[in-house]
C-alpha positions in Angstrom: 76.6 26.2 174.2 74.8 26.9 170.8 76.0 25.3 167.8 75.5 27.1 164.1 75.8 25.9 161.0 75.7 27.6 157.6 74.9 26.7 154.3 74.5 28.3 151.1 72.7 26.6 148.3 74.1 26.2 145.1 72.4 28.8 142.3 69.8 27.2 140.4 71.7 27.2 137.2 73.9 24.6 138.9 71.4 22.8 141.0 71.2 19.2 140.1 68.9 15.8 141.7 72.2 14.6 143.5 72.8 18.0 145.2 69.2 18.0 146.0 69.1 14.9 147.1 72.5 15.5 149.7 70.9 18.8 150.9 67.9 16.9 151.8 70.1 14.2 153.8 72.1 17.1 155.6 69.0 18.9 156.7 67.5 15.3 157.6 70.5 14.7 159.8 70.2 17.9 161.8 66.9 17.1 162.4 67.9 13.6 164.1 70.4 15.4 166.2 69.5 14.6 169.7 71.2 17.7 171.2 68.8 20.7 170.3 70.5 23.8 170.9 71.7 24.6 167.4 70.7 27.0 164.7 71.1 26.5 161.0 71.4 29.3 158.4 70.8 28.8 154.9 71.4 31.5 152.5 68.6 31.5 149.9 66.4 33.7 147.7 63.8 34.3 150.2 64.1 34.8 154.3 62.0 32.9 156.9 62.8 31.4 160.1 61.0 27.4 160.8 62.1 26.1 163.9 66.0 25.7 163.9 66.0 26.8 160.2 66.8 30.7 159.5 67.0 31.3 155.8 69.0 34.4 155.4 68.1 36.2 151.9 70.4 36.9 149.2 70.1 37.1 145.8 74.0 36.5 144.9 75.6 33.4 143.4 78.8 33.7 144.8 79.3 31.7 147.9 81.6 34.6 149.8 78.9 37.3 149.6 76.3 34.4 150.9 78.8 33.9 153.5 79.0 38.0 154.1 75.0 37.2 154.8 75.7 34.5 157.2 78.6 36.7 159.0 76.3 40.0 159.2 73.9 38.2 160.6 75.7 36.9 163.3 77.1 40.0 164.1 74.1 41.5 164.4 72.8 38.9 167.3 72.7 39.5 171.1 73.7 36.9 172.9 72.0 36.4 176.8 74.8 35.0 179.4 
């Protein structure tokens, strides 16, 4: 079973050194996870994939159309079984 998680950063206007510093300590513990079947989306300006990170683009500041991203995506995956 995969696990996915999705986060959208907060718009830059709003971005401060503690949010930084929790989104750094989130993505650190997803890293330590010993189970490694798990994807993580994170809805950001720009799109690249880095190992278990897929950044999903999206230019919006509201947090339901970053969601939207998130959901398309998904939606547009095909799963092997």
């Amino acid at each position: 079973m995969k696990y996915f998680f999705t986060t959208s950063l907060t718009a830059r206007k709003l971005f401060t050194q503690l949010r930084n510093a929790l989104f750094h300590l989130y993505l650190l513990s997803l890293k330590n996870k010993r189970y490694k079947d798990w994807e993580v989306f994170i809805i950001r300006v720009l799109d690249e994939v880095e190992g278990n990170y897929i950044y999903l683009k999206s230019a919006s500041q509201s947090k339901s159309d970053k969601l939207k991203v998130a959901d398309h995506y998904l939606l547009g995956m095909q799963y092997e079984g």
